[in-house]
Structure formats: C-alpha cells, structure tokens
PDB file with one MODEL, atoms N, CA, C and O in Angstrom:
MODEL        1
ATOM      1  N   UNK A   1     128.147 144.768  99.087  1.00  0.00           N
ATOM      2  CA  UNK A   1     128.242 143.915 100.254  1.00  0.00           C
ATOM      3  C   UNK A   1     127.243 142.761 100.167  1.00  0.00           C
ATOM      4  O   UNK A   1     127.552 141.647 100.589  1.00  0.00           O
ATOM      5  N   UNK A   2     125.906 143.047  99.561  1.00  0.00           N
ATOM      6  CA  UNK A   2     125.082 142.045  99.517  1.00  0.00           C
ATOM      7  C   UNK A   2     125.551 141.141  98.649  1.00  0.00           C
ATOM      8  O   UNK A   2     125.531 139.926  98.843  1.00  0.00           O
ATOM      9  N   UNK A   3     126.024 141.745  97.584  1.00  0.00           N
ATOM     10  CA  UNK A   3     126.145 140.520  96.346  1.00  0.00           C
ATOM     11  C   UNK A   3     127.375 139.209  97.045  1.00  0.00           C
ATOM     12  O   UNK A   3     127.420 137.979  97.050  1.00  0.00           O
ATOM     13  N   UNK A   4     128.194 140.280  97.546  1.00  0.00           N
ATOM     14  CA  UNK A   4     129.576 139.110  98.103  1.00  0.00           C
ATOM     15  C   UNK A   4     129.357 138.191  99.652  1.00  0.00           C
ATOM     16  O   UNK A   4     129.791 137.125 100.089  1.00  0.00           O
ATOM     17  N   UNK A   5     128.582 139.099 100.078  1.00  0.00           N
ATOM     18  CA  UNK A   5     128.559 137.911 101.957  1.00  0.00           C
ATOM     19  C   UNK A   5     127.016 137.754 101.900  1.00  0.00           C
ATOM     20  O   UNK A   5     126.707 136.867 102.695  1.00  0.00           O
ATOM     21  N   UNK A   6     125.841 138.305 101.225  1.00  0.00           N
ATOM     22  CA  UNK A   6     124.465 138.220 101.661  1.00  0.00           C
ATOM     23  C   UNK A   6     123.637 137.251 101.359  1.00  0.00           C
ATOM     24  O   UNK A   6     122.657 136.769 101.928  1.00  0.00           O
ATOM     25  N   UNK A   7     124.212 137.028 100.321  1.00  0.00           N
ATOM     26  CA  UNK A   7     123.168 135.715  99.268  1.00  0.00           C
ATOM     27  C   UNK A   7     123.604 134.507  99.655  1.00  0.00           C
ATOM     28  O   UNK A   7     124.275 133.741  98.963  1.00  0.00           O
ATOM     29  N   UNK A   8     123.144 134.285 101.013  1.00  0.00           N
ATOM     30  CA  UNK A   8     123.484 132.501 101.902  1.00  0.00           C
ATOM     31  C   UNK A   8     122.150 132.330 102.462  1.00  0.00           C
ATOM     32  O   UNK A   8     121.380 133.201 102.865  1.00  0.00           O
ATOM     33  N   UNK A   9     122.000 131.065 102.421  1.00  0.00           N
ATOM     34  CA  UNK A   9     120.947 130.863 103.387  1.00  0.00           C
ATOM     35  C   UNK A   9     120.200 131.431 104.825  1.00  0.00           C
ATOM     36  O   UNK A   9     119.014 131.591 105.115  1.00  0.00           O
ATOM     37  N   UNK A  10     120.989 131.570 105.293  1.00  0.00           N
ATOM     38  CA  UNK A  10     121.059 132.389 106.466  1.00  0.00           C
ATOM     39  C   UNK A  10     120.276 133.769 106.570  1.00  0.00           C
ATOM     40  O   UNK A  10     119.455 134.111 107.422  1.00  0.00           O
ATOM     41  N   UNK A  11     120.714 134.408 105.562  1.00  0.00           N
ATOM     42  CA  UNK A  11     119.869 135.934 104.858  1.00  0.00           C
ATOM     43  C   UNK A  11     119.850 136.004 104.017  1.00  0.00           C
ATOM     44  O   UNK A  11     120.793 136.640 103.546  1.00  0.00           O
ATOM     45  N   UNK A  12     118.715 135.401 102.929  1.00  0.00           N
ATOM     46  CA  UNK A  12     118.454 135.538 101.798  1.00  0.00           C
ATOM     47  C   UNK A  12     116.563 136.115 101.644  1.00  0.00           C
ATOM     48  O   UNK A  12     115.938 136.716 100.769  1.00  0.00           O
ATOM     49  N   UNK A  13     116.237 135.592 102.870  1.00  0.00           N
ATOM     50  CA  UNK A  13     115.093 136.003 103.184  1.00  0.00           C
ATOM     51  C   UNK A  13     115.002 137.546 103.258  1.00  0.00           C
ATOM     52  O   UNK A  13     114.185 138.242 102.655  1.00  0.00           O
ATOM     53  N   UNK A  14     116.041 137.992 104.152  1.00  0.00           N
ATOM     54  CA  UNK A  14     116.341 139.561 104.532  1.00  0.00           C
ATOM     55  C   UNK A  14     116.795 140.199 103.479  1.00  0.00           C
ATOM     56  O   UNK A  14     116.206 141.255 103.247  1.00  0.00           O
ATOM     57  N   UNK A  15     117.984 139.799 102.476  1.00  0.00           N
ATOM     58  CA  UNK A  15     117.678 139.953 101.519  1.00  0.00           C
ATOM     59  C   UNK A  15     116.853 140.427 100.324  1.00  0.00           C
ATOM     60  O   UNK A  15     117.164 141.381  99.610  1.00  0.00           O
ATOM     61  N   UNK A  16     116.036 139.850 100.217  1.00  0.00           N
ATOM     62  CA  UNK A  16     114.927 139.615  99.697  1.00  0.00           C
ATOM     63  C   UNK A  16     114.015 140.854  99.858  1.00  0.00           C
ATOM     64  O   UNK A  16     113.541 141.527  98.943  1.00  0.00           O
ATOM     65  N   UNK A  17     113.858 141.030 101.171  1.00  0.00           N
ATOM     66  CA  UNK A  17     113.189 141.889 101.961  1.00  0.00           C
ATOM     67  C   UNK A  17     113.613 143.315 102.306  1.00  0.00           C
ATOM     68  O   UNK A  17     112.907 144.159 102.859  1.00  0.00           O
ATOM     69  N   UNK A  18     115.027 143.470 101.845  1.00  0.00           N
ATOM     70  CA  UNK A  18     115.698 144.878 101.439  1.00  0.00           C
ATOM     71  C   UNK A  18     115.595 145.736 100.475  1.00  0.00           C
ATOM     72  O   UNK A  18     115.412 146.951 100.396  1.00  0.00           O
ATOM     73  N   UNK A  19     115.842 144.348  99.317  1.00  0.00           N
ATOM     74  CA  UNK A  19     115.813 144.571  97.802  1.00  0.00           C
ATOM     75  C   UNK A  19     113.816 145.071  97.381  1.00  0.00           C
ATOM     76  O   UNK A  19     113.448 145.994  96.655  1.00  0.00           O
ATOM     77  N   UNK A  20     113.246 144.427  97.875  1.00  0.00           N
ATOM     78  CA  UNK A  20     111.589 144.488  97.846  1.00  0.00           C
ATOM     79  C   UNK A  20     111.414 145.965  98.609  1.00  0.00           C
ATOM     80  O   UNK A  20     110.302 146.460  98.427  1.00  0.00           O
ATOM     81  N   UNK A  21     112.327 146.749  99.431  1.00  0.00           N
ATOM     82  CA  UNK A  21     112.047 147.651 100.079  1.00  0.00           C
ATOM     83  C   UNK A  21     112.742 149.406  99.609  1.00  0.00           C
ATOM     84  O   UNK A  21     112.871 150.460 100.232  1.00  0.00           O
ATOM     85  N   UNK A  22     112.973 149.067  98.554  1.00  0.00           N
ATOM     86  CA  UNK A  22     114.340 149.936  97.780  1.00  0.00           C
ATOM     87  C   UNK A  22     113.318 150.458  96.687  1.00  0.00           C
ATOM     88  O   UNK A  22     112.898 149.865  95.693  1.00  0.00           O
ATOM     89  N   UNK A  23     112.985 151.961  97.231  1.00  0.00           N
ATOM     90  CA  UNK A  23     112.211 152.621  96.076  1.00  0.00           C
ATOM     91  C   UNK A  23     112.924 154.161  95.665  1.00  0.00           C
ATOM     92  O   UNK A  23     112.892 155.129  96.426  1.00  0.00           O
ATOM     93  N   UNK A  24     113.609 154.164  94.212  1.00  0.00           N
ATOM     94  CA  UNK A  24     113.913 155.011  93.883  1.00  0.00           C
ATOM     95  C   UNK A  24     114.315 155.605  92.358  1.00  0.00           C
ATOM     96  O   UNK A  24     115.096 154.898  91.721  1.00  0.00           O
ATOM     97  N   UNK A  25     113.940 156.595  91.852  1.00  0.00           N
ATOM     98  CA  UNK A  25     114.205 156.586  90.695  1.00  0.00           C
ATOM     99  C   UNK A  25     114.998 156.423  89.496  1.00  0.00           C
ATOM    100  O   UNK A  25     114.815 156.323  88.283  1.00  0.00           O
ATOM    101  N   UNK A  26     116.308 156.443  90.634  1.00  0.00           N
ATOM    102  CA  UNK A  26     117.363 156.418  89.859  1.00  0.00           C
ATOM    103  C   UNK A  26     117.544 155.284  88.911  1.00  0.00           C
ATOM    104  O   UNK A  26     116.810 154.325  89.152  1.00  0.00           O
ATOM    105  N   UNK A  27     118.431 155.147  87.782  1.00  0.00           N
ATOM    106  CA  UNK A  27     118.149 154.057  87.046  1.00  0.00           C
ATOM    107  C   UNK A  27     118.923 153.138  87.136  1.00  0.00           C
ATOM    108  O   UNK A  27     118.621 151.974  86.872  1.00  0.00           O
ATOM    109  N   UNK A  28     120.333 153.622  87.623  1.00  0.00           N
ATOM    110  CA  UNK A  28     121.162 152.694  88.174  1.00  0.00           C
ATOM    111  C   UNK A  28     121.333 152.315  89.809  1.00  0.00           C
ATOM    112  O   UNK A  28     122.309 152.075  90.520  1.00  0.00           O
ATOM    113  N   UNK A  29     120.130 152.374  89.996  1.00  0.00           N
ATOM    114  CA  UNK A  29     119.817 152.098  91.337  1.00  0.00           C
ATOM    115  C   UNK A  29     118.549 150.625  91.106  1.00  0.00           C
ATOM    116  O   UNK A  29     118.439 149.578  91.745  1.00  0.00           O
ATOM    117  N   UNK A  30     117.821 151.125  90.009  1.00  0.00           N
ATOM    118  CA  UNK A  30     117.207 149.926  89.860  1.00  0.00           C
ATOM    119  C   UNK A  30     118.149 148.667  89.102  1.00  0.00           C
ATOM    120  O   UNK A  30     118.157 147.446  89.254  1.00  0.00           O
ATOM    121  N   UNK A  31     118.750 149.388  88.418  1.00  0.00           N
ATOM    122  CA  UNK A  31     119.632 147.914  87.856  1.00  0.00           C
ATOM    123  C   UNK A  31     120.124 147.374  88.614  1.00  0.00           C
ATOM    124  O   UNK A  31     119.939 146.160  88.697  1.00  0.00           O
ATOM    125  N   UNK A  32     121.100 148.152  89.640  1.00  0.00           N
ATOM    126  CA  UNK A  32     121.652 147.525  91.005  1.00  0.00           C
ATOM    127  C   UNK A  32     120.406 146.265  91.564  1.00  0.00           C
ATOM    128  O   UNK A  32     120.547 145.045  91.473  1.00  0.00           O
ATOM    129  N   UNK A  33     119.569 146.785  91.968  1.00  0.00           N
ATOM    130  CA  UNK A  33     118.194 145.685  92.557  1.00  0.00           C
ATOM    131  C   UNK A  33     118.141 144.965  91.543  1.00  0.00           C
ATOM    132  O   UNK A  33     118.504 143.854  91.929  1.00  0.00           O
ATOM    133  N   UNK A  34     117.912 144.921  90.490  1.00  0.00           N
ATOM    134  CA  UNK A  34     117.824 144.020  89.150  1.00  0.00           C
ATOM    135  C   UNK A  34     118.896 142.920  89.506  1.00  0.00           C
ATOM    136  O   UNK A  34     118.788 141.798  90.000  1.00  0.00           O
ATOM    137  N   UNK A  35     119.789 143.537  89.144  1.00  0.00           N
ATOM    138  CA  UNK A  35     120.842 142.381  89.191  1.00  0.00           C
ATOM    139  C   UNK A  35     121.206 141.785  90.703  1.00  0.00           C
ATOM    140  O   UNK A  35     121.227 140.557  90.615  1.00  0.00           O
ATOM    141  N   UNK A  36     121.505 142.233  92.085  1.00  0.00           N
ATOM    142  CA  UNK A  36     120.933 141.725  92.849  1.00  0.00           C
ATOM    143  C   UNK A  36     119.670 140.309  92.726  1.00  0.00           C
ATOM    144  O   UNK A  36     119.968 139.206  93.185  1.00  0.00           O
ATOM    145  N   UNK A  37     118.881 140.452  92.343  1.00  0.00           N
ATOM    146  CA  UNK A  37     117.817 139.614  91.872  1.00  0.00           C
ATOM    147  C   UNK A  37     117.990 138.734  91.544  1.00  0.00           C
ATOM    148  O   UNK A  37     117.625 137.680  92.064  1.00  0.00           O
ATOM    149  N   UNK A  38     118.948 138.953  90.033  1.00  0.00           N
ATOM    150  CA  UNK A  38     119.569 137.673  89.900  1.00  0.00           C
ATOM    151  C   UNK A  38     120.162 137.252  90.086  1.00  0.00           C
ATOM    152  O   UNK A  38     120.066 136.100  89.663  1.00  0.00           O
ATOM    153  N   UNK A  39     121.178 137.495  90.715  1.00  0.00           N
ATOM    154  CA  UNK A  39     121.984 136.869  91.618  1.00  0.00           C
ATOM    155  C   UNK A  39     121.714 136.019  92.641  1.00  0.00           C
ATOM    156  O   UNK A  39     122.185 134.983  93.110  1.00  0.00           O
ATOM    157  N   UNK A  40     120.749 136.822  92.863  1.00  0.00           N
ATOM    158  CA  UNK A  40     119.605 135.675  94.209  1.00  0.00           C
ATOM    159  C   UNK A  40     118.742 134.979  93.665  1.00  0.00           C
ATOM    160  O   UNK A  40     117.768 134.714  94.368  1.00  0.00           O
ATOM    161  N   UNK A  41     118.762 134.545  92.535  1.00  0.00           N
ATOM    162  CA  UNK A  41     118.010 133.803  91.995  1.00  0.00           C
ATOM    163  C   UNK A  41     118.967 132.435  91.693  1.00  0.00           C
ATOM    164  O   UNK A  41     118.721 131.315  92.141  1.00  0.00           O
ATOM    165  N   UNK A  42     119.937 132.736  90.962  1.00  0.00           N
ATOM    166  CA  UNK A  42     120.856 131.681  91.081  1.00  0.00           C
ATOM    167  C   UNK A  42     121.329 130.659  92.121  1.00  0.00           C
ATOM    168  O   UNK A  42     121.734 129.502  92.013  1.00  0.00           O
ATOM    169  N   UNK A  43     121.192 131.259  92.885  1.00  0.00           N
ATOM    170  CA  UNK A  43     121.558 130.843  94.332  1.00  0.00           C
ATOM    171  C   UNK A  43     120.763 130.133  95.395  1.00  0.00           C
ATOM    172  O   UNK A  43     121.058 129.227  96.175  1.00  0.00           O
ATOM    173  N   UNK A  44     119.203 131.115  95.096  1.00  0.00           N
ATOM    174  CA  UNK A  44     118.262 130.326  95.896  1.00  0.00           C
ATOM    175  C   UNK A  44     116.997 130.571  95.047  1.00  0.00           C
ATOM    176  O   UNK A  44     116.311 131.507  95.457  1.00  0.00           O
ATOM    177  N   UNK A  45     116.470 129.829  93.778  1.00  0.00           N
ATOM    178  CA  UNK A  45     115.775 130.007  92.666  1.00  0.00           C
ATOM    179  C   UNK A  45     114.401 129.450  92.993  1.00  0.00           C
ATOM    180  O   UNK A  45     113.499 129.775  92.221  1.00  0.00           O
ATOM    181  N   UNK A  46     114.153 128.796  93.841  1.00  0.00           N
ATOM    182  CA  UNK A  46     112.628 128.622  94.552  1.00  0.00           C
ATOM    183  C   UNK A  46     111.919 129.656  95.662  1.00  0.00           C
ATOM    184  O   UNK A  46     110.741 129.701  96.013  1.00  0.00           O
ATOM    185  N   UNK A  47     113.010 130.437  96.070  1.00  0.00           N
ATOM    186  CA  UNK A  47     112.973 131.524  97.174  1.00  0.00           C
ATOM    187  C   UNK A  47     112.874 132.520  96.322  1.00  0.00           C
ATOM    188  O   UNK A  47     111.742 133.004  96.290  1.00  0.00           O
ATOM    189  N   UNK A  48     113.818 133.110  95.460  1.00  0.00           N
ATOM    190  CA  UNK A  48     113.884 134.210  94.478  1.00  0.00           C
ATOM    191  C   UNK A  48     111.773 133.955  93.647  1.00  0.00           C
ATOM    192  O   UNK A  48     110.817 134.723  93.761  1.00  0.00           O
ATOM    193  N   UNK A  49     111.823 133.195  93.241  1.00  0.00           N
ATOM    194  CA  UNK A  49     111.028 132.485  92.234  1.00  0.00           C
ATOM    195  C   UNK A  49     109.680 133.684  92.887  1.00  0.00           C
ATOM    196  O   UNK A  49     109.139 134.661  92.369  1.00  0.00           O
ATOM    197  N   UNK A  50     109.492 132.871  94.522  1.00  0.00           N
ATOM    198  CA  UNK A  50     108.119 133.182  95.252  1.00  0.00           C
ATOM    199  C   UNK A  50     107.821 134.654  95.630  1.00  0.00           C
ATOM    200  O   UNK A  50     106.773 135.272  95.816  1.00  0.00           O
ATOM    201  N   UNK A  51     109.515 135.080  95.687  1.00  0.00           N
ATOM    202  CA  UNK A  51     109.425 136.532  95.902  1.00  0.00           C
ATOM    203  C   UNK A  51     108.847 137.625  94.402  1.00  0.00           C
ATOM    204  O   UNK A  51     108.505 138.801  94.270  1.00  0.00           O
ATOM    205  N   UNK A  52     108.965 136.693  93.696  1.00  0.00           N
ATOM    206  CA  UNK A  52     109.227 137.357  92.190  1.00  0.00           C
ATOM    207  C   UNK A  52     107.482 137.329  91.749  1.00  0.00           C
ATOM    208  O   UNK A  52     106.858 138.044  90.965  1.00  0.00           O
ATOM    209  N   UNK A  53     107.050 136.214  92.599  1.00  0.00           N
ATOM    210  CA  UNK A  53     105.640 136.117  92.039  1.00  0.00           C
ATOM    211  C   UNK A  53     104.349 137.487  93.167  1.00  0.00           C
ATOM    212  O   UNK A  53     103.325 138.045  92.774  1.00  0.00           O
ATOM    213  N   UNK A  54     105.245 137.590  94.950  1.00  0.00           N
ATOM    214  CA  UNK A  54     104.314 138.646  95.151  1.00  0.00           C
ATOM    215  C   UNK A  54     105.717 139.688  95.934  1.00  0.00           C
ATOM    216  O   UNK A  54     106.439 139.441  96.899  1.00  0.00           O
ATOM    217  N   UNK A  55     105.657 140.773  95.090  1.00  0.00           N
ATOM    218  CA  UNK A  55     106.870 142.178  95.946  1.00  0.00           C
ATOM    219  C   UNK A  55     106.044 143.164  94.864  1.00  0.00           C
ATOM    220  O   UNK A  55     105.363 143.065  93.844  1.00  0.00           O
ATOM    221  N   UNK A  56     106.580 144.206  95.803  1.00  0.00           N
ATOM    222  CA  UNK A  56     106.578 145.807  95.492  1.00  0.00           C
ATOM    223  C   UNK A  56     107.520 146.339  94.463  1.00  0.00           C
ATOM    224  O   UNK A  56     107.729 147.546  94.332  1.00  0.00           O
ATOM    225  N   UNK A  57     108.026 145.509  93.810  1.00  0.00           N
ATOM    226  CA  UNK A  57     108.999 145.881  92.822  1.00  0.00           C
ATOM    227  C   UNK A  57     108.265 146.943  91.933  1.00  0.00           C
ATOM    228  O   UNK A  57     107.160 146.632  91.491  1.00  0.00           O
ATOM    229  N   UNK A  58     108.840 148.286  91.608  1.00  0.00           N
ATOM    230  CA  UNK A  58     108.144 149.438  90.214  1.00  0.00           C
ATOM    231  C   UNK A  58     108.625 148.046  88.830  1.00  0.00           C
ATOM    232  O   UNK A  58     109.663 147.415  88.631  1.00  0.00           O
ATOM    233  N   UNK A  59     107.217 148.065  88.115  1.00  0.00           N
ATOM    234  CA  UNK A  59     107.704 147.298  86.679  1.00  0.00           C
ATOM    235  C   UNK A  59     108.989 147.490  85.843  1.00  0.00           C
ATOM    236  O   UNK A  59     109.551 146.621  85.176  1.00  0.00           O
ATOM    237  N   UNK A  60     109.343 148.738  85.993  1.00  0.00           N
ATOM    238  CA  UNK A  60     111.052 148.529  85.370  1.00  0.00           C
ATOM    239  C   UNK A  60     112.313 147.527  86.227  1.00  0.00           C
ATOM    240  O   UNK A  60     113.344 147.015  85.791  1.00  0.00           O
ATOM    241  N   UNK A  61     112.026 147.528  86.874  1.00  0.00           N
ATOM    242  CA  UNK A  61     112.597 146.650  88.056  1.00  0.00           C
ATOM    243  C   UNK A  61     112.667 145.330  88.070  1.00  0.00           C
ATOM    244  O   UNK A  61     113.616 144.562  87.911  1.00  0.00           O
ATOM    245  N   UNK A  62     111.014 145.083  88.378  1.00  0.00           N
ATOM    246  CA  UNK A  62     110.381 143.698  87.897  1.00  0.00           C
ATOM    247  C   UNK A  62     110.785 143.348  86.717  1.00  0.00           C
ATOM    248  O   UNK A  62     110.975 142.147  86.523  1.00  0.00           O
ATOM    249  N   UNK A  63     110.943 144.003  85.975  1.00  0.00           N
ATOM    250  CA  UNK A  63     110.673 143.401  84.073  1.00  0.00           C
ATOM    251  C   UNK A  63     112.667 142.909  84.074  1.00  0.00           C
ATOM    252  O   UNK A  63     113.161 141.809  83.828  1.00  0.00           O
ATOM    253  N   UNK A  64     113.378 144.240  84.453  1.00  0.00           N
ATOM    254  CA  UNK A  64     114.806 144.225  84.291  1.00  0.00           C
ATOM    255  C   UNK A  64     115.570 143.033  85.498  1.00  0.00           C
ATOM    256  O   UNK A  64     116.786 142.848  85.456  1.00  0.00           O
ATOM    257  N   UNK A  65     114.687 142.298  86.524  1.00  0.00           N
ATOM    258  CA  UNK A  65     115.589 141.426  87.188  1.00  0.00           C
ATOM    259  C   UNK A  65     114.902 140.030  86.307  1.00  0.00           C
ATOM    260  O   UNK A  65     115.553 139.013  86.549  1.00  0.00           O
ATOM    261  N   UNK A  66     113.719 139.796  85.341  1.00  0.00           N
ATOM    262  CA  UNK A  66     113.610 138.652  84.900  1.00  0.00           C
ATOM    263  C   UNK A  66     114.662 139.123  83.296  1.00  0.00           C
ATOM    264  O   UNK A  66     115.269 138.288  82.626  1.00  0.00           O
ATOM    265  N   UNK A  67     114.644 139.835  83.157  1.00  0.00           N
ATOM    266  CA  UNK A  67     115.893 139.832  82.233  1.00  0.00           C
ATOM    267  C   UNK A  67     116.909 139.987  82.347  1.00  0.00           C
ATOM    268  O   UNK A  67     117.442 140.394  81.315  1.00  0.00           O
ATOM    269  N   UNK A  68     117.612 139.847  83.256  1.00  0.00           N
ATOM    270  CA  UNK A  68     118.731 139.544  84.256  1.00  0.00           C
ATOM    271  C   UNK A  68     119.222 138.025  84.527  1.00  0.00           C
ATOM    272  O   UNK A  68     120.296 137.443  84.674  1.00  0.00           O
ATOM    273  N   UNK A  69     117.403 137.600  84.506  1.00  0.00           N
ATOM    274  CA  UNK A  69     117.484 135.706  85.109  1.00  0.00           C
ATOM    275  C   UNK A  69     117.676 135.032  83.592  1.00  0.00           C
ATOM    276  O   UNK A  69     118.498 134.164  83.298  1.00  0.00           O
ATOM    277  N   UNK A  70     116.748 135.629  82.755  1.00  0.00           N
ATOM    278  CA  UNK A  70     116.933 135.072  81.343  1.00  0.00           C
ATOM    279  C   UNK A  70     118.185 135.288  80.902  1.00  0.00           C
ATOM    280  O   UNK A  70     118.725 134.210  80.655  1.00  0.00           O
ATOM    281  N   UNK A  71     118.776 136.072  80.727  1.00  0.00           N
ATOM    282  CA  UNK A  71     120.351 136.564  80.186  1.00  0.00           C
ATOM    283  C   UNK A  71     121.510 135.586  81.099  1.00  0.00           C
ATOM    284  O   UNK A  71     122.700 135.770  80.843  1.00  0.00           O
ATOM    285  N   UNK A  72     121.112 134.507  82.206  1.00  0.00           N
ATOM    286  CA  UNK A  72     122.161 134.117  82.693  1.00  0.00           C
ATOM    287  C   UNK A  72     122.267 132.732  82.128  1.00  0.00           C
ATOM    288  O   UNK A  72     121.359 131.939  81.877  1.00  0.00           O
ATOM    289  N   UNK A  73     123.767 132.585  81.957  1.00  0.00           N
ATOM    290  CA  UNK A  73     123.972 131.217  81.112  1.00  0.00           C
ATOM    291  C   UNK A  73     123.949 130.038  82.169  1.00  0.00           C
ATOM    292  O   UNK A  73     124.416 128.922  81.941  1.00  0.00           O
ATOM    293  N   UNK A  74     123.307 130.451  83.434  1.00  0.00           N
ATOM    294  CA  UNK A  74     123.297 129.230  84.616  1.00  0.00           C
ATOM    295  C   UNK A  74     121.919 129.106  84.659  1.00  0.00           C
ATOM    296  O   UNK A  74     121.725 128.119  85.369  1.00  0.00           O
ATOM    297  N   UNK A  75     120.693 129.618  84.246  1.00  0.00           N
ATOM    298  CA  UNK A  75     119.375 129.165  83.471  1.00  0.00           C
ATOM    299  C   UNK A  75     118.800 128.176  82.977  1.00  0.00           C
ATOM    300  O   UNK A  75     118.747 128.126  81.748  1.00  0.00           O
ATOM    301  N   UNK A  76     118.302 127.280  83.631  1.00  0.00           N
ATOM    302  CA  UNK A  76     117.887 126.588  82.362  1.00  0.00           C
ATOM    303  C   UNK A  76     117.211 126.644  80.975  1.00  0.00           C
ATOM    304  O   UNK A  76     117.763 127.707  80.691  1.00  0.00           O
ATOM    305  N   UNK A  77     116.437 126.368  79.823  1.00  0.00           N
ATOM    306  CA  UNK A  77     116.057 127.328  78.981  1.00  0.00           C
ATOM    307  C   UNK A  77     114.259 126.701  79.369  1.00  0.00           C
ATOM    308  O   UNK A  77     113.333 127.499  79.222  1.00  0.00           O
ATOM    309  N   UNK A  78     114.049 125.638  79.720  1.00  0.00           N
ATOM    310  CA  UNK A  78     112.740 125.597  80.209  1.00  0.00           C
ATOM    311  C   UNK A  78     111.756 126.813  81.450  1.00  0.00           C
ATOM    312  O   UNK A  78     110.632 127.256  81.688  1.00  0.00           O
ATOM    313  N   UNK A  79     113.134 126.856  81.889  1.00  0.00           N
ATOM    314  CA  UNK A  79     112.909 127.908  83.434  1.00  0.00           C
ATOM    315  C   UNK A  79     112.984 129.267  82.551  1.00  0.00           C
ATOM    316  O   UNK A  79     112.263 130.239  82.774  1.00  0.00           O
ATOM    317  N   UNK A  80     113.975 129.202  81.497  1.00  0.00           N
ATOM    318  CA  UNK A  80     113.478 130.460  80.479  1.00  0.00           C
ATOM    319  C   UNK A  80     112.317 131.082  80.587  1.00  0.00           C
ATOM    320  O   UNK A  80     111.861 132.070  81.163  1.00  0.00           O
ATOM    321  N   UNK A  81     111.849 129.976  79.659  1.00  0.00           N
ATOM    322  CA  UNK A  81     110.389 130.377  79.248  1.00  0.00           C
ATOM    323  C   UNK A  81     109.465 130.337  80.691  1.00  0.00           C
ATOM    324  O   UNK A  81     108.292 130.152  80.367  1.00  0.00           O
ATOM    325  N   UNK A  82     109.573 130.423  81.814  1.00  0.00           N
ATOM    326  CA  UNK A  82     108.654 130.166  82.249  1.00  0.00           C
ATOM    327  C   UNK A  82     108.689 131.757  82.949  1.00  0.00           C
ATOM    328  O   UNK A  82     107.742 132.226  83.580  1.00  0.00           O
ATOM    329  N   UNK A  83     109.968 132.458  82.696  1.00  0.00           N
ATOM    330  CA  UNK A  83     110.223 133.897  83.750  1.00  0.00           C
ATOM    331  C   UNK A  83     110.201 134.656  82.248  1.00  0.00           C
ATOM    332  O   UNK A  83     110.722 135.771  82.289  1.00  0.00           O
ATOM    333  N   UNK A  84     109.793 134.331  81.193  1.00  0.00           N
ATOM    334  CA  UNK A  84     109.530 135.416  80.017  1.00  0.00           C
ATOM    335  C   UNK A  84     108.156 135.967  80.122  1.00  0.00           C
ATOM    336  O   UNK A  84     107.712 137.099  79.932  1.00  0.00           O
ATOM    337  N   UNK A  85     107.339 134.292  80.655  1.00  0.00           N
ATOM    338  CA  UNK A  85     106.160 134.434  80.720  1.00  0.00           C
ATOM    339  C   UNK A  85     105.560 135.390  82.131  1.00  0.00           C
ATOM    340  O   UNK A  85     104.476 135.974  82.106  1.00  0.00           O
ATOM    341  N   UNK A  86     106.220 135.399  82.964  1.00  0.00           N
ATOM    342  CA  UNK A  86     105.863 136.497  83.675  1.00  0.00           C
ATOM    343  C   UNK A  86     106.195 137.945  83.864  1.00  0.00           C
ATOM    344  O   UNK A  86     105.936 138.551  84.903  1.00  0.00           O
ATOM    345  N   UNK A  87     106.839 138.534  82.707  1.00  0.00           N
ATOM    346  CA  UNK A  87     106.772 139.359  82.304  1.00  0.00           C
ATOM    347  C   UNK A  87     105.648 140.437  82.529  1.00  0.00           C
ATOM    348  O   UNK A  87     104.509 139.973  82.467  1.00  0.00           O
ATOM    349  N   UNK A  88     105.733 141.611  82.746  1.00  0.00           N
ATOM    350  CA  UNK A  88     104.565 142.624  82.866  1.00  0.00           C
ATOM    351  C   UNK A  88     104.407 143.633  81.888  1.00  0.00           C
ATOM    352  O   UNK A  88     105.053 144.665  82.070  1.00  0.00           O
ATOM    353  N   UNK A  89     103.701 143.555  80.914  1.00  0.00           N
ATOM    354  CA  UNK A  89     103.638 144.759  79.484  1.00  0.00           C
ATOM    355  C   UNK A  89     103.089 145.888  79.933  1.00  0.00           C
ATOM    356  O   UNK A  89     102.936 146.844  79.174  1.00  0.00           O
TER     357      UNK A  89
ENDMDL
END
C-alpha cells in the first residue's frame, strides 16, 4: 500500500517515519523497508537523503536501502558515489 498511494508529498514524511519505526528480524521484512527506501528516495531524494543521514535503521537495513539507491538506473552516478560513501562497515 505504501509503495502504490504513500510516496506523495503529502505523506512522505509519515512515511518516512513508519519505515524508521519497523524493527524486526525477519529478512524479508528488512528488504521490504530497504526497498521502500528506495523508492522514497526516487521520489523525494532530499527528504529520503536527510532521513538516511539521522534514523534508527539496524545496519543491514541501512547498508541494503543505499544499495537499493545505488542499483537504481534513475541515480545519478555522482549521487552514486556520494550514498556508497555513506555506507556503514
């Protein structure tokens, strides 16, 4: 439901604020949030961006929605490098 009516201006903030609130182990539960992510990144990539720099995301999460943003061919490759670099080892 989020991916198809949520990611508008309107609630992307809330959004945001769902996905940041979603703690669980499962692994296809984090990919779900992952990709979510990027999806909302595409869409609203200065909003996604700020959320990406302070949330509660577990590092598999974090690491798997900037490789989500990198893997999309609507990326630029400067903006690439700049979400490789925030990466968490």
């Amino acid at each position: 439901m989020i991916l198809n009516f949520y990611i508008v201006e309107d609630y992307i903030d809330e959004v945001l604020n769902i996905l940041n609130n979603i703690h669980h182990d499962g692994y296809y539960v984090k990919m779900a949030v992952a990709w979510a992510i990027s999806y909302c990144y595409i869409s609203f990539p200065e909003k996604t961006l700020d959320f990406l720099k302070n949330n509660n995301l577990d590092k598999f999460t974090y690491n798997k929605s900037l490789q989500k943003i990198i893997e999309s061919n609507r990326v630029d490759k400067d903006i690439k490098n700049l979400i490789r670099s925030m990466k968490i080892k």
